[in-house]
N, CA, C and O atoms as CSV, one atom per row, in Angstrom:
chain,resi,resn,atom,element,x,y,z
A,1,UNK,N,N,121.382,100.454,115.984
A,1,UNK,CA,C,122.167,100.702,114.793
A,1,UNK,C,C,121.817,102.080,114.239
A,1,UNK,O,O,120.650,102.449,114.104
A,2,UNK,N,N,122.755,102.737,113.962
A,2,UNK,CA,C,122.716,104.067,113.473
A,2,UNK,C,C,122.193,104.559,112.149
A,2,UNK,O,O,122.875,104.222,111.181
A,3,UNK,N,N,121.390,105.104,111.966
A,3,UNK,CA,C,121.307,105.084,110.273
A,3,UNK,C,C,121.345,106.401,109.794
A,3,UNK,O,O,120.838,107.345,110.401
A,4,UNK,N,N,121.927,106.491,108.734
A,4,UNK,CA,C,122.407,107.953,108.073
A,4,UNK,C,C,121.162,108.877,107.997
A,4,UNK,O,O,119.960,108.656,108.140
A,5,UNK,N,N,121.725,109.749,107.781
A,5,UNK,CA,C,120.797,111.308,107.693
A,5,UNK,C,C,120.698,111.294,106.094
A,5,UNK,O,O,121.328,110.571,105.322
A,6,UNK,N,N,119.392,112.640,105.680
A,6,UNK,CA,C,119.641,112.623,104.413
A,6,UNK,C,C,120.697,113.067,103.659
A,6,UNK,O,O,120.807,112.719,102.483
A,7,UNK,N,N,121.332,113.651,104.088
A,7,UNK,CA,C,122.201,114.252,103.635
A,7,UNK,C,C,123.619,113.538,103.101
A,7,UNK,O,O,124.629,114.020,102.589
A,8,UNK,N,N,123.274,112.315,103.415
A,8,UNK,CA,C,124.483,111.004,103.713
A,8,UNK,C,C,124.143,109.875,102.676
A,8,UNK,O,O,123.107,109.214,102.612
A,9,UNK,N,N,125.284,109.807,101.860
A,9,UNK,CA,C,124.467,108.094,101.027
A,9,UNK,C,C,124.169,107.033,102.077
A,9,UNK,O,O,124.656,106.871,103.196
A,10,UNK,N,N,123.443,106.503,101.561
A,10,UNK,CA,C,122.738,105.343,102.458
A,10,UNK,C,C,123.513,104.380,102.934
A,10,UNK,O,O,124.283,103.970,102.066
A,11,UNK,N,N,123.627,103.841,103.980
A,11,UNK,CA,C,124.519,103.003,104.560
A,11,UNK,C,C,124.140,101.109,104.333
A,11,UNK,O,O,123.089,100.643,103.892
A,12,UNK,N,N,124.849,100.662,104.600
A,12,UNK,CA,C,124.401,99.140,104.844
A,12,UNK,C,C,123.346,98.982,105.167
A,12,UNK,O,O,122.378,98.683,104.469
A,13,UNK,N,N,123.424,99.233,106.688
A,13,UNK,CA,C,122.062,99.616,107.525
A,13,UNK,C,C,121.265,99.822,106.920
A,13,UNK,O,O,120.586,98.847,106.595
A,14,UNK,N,N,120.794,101.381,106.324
A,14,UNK,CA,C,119.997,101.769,105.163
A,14,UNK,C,C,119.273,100.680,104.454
A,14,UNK,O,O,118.117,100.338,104.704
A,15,UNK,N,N,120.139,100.104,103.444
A,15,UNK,CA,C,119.843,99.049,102.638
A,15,UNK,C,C,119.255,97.870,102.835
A,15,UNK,O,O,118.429,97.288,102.132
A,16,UNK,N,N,120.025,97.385,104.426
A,16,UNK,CA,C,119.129,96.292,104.964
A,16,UNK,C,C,117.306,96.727,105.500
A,16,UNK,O,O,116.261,96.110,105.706
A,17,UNK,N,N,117.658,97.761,105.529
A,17,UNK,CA,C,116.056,98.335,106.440
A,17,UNK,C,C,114.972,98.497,105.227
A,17,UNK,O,O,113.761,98.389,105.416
A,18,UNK,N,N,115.567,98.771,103.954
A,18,UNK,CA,C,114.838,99.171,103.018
A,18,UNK,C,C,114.159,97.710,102.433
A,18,UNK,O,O,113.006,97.328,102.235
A,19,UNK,N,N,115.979,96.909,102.211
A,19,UNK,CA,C,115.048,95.429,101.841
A,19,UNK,C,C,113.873,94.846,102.803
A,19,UNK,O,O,112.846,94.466,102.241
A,20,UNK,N,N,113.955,94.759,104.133
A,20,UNK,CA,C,113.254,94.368,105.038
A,20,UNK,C,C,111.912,95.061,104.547
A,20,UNK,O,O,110.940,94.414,104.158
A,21,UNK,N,N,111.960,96.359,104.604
A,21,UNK,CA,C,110.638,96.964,104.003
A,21,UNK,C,C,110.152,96.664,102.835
A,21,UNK,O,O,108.929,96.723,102.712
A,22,UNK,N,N,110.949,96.282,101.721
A,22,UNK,CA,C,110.324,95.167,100.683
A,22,UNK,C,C,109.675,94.292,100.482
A,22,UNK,O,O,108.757,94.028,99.706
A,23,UNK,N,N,110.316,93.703,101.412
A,23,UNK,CA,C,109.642,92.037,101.387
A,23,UNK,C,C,108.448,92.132,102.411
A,23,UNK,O,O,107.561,91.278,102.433
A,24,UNK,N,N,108.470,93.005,103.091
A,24,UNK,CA,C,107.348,93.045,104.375
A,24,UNK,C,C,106.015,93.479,103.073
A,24,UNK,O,O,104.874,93.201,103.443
A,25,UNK,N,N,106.114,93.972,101.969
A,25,UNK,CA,C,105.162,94.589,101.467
A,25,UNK,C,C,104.891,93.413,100.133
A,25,UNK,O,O,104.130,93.493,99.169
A,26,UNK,N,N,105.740,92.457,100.495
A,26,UNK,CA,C,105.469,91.019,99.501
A,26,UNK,C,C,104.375,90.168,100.555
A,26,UNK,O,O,103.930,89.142,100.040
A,27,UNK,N,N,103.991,90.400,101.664
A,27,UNK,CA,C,103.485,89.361,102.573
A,27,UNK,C,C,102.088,90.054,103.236
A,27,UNK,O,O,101.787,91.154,103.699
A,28,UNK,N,N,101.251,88.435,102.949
A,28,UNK,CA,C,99.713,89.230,103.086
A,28,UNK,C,C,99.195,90.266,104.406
A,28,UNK,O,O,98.272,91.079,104.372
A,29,UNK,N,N,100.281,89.887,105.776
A,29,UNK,CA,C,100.140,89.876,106.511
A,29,UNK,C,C,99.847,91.679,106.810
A,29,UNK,O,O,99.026,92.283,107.500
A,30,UNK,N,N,101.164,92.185,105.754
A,30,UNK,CA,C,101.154,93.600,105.476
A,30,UNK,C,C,100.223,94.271,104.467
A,30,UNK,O,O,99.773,95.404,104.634
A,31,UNK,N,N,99.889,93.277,103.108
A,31,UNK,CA,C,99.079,93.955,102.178
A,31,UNK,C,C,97.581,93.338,102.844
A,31,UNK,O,O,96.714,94.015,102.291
A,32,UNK,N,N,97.210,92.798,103.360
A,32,UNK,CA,C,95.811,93.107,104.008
A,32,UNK,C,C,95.777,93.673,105.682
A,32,UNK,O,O,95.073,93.224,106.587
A,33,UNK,N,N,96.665,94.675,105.745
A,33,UNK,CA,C,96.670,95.461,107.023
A,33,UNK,C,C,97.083,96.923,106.293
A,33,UNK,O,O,98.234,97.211,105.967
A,34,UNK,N,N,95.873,97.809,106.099
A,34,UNK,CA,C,96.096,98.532,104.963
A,34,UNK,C,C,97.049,99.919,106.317
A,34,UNK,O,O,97.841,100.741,105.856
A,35,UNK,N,N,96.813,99.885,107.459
A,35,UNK,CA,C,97.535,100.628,108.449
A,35,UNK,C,C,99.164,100.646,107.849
A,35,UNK,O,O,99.724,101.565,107.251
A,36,UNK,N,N,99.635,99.475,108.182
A,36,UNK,CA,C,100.946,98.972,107.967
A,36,UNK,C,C,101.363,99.180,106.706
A,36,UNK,O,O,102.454,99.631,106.357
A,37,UNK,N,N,100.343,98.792,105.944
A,37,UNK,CA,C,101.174,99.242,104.306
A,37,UNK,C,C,101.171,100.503,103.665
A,37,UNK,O,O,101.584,100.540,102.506
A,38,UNK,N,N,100.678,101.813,104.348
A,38,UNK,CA,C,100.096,102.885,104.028
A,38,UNK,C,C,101.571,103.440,104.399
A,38,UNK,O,O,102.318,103.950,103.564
A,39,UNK,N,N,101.901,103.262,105.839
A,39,UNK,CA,C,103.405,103.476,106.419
A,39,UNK,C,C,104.664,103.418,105.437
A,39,UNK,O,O,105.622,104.190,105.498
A,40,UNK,N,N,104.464,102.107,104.287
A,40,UNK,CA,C,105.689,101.754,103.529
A,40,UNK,C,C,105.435,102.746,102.243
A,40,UNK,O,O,106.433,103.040,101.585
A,41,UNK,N,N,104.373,103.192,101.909
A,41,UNK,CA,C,103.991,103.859,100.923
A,41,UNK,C,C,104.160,105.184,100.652
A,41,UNK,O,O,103.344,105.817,101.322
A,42,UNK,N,N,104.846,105.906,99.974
A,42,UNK,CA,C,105.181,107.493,99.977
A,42,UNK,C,C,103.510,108.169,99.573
A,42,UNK,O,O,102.599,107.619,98.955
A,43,UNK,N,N,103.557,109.338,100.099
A,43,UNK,CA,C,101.879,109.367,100.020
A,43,UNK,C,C,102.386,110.382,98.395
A,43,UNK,O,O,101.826,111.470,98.261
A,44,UNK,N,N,102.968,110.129,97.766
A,44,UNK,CA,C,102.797,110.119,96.171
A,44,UNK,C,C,103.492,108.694,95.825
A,44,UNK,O,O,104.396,108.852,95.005
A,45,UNK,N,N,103.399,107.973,96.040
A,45,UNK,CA,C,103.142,106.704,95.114
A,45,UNK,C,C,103.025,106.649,94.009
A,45,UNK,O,O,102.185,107.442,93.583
A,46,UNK,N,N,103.562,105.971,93.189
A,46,UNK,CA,C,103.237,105.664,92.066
A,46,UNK,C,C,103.887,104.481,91.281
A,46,UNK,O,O,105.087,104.212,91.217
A,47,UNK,N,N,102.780,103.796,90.668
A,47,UNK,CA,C,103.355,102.554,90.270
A,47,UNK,C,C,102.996,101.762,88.588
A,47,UNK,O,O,101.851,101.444,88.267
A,48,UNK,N,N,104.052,101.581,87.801
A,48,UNK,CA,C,103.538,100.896,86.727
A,48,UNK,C,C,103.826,99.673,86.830
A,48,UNK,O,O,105.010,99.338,86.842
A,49,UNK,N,N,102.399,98.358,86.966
A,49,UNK,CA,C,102.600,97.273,87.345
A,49,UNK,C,C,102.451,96.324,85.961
A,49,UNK,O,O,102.045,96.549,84.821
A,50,UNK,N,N,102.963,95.206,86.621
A,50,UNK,CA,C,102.782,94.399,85.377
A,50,UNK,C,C,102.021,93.622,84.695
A,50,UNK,O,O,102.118,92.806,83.778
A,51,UNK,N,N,101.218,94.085,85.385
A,51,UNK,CA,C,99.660,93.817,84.460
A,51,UNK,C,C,99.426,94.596,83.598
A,51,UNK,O,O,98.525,94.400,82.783
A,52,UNK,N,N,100.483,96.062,83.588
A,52,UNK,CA,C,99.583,97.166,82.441
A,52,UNK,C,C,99.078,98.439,83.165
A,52,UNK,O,O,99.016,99.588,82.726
A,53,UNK,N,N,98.669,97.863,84.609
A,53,UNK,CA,C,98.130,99.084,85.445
A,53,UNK,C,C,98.819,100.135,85.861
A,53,UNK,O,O,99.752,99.846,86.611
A,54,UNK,N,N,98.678,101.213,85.634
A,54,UNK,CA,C,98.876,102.131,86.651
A,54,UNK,C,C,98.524,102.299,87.810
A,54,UNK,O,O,97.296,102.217,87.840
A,55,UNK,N,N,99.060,102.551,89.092
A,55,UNK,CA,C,98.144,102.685,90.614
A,55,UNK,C,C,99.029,103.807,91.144
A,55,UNK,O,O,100.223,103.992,90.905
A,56,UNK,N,N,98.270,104.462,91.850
A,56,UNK,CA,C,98.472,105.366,92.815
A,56,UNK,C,C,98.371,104.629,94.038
A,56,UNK,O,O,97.972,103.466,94.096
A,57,UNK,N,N,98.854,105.536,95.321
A,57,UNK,CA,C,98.851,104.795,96.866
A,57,UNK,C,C,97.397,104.699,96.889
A,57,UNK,O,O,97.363,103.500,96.614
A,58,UNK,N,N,96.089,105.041,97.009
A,58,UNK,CA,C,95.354,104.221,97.359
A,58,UNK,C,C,94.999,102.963,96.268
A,58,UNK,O,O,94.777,101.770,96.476
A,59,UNK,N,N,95.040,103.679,95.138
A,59,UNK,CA,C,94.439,102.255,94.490
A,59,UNK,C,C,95.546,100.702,94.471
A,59,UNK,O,O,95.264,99.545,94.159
A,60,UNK,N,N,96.436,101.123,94.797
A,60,UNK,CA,C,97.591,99.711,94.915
A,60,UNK,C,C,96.817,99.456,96.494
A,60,UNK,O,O,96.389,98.337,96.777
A,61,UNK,N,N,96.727,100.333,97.222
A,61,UNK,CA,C,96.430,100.217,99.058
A,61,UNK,C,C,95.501,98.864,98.898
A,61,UNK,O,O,95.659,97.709,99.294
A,62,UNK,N,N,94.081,99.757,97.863
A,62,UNK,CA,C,92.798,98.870,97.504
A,62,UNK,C,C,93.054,97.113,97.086
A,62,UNK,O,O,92.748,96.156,97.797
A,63,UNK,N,N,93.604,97.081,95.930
A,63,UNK,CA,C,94.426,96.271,95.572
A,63,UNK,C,C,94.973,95.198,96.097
A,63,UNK,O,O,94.848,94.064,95.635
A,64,UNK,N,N,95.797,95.596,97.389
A,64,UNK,CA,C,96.365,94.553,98.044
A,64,UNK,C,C,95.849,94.456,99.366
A,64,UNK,O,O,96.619,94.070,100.246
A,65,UNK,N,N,95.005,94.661,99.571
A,65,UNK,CA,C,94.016,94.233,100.745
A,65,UNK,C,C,92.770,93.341,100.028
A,65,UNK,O,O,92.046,92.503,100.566
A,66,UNK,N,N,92.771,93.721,98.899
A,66,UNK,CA,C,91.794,92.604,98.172
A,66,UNK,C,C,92.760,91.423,97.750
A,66,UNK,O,O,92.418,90.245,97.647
A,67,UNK,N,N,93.685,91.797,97.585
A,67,UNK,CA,C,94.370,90.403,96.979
A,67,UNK,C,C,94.227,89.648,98.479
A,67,UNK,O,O,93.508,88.650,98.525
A,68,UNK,N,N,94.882,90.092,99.671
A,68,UNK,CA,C,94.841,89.667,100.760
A,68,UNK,C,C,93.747,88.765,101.341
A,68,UNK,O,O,93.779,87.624,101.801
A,69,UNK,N,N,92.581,89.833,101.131
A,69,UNK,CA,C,91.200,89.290,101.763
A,69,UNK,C,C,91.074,87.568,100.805
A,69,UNK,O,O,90.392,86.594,101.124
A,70,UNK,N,N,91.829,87.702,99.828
A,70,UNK,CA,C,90.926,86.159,98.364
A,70,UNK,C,C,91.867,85.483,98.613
A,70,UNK,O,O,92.432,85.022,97.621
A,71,UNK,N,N,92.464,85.114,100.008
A,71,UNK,CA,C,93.554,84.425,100.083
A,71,UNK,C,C,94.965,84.554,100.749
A,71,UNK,O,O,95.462,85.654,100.991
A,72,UNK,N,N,95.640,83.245,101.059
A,72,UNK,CA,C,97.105,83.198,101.046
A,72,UNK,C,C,97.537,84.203,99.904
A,72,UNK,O,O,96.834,84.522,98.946
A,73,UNK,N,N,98.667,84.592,100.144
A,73,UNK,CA,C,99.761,85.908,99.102
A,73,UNK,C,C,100.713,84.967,99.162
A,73,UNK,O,O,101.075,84.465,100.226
A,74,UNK,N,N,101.158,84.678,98.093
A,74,UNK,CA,C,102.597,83.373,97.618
A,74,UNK,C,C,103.174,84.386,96.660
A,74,UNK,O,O,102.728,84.670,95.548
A,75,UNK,N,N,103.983,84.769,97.119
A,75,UNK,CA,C,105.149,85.976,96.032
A,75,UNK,C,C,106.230,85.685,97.435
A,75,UNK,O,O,106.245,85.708,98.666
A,76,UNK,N,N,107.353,85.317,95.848
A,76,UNK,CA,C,108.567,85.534,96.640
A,76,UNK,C,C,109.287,86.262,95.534
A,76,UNK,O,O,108.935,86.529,94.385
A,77,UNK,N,N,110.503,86.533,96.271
A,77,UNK,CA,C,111.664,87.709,95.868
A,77,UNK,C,C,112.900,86.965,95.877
A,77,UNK,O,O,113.425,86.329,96.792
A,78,UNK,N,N,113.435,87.254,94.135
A,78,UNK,CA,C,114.593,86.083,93.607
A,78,UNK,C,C,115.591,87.314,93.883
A,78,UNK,O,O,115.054,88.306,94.375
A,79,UNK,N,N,116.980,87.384,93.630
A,79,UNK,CA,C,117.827,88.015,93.339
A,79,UNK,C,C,117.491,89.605,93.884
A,79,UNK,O,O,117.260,90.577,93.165
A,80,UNK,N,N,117.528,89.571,95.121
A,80,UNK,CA,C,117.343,90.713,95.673
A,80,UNK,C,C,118.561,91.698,95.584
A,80,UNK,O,O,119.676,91.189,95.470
A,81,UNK,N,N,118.430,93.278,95.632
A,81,UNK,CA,C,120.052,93.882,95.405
A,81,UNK,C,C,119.491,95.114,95.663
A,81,UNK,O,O,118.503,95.427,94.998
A,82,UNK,N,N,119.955,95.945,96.565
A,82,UNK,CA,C,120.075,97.288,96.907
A,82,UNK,C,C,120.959,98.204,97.069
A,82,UNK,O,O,121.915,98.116,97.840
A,83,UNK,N,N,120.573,99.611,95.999
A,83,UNK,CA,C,121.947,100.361,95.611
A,83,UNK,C,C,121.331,101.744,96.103
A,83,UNK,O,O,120.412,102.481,95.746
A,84,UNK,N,N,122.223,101.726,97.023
A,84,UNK,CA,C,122.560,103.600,96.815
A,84,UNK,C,C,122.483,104.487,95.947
A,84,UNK,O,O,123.400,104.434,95.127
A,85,UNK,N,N,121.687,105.357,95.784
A,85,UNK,CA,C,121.989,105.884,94.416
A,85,UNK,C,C,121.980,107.452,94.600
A,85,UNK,O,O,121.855,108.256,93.676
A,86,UNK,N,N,122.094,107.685,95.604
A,86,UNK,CA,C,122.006,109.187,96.351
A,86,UNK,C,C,121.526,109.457,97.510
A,86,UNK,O,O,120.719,108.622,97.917
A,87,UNK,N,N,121.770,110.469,98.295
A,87,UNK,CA,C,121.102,110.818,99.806
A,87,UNK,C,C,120.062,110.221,99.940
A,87,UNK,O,O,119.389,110.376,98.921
A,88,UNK,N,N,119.573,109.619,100.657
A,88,UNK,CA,C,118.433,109.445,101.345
A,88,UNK,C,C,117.471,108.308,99.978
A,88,UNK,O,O,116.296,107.965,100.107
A,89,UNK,N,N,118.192,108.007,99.022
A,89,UNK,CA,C,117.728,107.441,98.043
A,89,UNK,C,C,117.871,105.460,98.189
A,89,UNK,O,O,118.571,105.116,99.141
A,90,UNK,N,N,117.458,104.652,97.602
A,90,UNK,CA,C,117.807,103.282,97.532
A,90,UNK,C,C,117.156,102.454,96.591
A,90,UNK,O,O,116.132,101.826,96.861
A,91,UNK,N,N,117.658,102.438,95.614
A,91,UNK,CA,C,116.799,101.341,94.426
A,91,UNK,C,C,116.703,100.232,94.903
A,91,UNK,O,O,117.845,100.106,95.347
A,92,UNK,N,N,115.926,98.848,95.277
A,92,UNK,CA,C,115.677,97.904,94.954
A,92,UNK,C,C,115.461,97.086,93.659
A,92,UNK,O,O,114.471,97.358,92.980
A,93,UNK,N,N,116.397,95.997,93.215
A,93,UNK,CA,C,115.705,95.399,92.490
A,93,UNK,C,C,115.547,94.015,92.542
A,93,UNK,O,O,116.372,93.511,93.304
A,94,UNK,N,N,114.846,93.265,92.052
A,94,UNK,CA,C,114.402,91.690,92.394
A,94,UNK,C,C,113.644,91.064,91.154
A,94,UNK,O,O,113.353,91.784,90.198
A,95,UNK,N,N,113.259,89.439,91.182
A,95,UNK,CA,C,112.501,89.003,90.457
A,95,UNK,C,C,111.174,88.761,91.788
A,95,UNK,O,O,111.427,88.537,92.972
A,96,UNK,N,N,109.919,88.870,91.241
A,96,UNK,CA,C,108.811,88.491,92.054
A,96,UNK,C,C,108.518,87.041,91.569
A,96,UNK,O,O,108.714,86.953,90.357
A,97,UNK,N,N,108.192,86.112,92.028
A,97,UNK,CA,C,107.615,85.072,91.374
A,97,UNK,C,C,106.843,84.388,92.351
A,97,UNK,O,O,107.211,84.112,93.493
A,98,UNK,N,N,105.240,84.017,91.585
A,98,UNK,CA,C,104.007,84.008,92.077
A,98,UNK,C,C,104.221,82.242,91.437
A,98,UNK,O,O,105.235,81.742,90.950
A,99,UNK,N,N,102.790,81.581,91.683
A,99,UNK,CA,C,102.389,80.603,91.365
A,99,UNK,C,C,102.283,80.436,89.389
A,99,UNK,O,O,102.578,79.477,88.675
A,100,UNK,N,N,101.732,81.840,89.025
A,100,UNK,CA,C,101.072,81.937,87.843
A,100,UNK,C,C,102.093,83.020,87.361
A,100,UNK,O,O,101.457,83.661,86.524
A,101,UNK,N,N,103.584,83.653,87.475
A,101,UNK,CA,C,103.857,84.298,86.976
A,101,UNK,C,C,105.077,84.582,87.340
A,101,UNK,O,O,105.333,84.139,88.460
A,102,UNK,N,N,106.131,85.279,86.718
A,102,UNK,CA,C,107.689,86.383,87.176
A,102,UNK,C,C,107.400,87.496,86.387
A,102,UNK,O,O,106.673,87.653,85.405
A,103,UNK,N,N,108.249,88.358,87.137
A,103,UNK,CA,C,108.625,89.356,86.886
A,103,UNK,C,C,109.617,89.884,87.373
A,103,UNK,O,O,110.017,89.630,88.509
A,104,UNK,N,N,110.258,90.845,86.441
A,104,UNK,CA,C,111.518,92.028,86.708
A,104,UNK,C,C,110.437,93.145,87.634
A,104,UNK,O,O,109.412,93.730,87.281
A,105,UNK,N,N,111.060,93.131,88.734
A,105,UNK,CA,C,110.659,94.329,89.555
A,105,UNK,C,C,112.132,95.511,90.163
A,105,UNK,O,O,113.295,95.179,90.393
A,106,UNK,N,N,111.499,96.893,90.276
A,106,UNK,CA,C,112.511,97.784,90.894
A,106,UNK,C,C,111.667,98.638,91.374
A,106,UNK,O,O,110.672,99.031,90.764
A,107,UNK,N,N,112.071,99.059,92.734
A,107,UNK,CA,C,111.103,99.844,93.376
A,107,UNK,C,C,112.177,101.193,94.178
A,107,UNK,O,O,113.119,100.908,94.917
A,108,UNK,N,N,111.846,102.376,93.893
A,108,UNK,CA,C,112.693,103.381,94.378
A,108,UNK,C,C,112.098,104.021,95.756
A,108,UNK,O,O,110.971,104.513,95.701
A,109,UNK,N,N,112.825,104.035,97.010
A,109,UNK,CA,C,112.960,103.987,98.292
A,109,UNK,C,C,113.571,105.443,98.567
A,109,UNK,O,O,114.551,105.710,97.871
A,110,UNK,N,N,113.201,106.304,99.358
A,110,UNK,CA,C,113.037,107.506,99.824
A,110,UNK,C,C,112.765,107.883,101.340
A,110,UNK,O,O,111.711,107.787,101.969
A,111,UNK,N,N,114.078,108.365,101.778
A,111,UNK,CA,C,113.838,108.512,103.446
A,111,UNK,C,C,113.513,109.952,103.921
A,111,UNK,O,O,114.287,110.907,103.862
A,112,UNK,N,N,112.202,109.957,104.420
A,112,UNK,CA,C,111.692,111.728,104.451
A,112,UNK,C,C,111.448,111.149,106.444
A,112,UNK,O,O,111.250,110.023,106.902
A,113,UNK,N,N,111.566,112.338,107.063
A,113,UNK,CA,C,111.335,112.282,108.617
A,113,UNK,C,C,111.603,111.365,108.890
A,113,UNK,O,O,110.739,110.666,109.419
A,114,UNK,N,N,112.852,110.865,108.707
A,114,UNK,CA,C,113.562,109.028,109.637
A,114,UNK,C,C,112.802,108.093,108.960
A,114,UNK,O,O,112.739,107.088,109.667
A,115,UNK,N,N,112.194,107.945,107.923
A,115,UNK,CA,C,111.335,106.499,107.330
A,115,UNK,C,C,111.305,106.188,106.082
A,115,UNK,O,O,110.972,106.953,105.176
A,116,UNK,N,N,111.718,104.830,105.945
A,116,UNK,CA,C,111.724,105.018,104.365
A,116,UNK,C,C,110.655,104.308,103.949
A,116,UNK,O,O,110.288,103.230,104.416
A,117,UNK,N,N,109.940,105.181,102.686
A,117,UNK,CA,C,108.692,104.691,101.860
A,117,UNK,C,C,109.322,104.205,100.855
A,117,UNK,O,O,110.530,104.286,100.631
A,118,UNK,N,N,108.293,103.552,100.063
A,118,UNK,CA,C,108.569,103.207,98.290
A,118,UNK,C,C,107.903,104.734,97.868
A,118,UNK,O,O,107.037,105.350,98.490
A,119,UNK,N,N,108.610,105.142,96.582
A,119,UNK,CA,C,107.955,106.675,95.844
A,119,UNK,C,C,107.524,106.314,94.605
A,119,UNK,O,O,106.790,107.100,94.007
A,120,UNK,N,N,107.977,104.796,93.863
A,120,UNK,CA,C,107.988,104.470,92.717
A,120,UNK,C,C,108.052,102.824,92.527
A,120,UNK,O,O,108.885,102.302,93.267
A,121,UNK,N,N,107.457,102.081,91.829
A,121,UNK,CA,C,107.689,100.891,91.610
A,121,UNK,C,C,107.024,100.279,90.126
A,121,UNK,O,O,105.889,100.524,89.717
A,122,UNK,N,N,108.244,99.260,89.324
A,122,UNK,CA,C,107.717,99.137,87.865
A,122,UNK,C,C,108.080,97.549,88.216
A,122,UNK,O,O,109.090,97.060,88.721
A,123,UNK,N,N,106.922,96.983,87.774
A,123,UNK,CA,C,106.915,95.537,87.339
A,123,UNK,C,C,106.695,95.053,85.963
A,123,UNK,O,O,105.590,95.238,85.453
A,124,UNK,N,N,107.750,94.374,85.225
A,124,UNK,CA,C,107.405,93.965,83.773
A,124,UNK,C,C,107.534,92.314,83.958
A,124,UNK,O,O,108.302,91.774,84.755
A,125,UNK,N,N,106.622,91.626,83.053
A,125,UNK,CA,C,106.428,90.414,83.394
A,125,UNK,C,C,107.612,89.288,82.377
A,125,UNK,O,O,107.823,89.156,81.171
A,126,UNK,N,N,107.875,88.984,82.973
A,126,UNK,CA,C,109.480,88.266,82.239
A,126,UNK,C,C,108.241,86.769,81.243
A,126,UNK,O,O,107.355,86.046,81.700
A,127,UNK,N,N,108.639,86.864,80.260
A,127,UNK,CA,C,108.264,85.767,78.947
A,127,UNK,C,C,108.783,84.555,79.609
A,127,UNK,O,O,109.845,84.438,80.221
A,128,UNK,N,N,107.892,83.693,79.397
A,128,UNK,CA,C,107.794,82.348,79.723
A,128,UNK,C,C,109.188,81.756,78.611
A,128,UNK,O,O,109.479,80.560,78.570
């Protein structure tokens, strides 16, 4: 399957590859294989999570290889939706929901040398 250049709004394709790269970064399998998740990560990263934290790519890297190591990872992804929003660009947005929690999540997707990273991601925790 063909997938657009940057220069091109993002295609279906695009969108499906990006969600796939989403959810791969919801599953322990990826956040305690810090190789694999370093790949999905724009090496400027940056993230306001919903705990309050700020993280950069390593300290989210840190993060979810520890969450990994203390366990099964149970996060799933409600209402998934991916938009075009310019060349080489793709917003994600979703609900996360854990055992102990939801949240409104959106994570902004960026295709540099054929690959798309996350460059940005904000989690706010939705009121019980």
């Amino acid at each position: 399957m063909p997938t657009s250049t940057t220069a091109e709004m993002p295609t279906q394709d695009d969108c499906d590859i990006v969600k796939d790269c989403e959810l791969a970064l919801l599953r322990g399998a990826v956040r305690g294989d810090r190789t694999s998740a370093t790949l999905l990560l724009h090496r400027d990263f940056h993230e306001f999570g919903a705990s309050g934290a700020v993280w950069d790519r390593d300290s989210v890297l840190d993060m979810m290889e520890a969450e990994a190591a203390e366990g099964p990872v149970d996060i799933k992804a409600v209402d998934l939706v991916t938009t075009g929003l310019g060349p080489g660009v793709v917003l994600v947005t979703y609900d996360s929901v854990t055992p102990t929690r939801r949240a409104h999540r959106s994570s902004v997707w960026l295709r540099e040398a054929g690959r798309w990273q996350v460059r940005h991601h904000q989690g706010t925790v939705v009121a019980d």
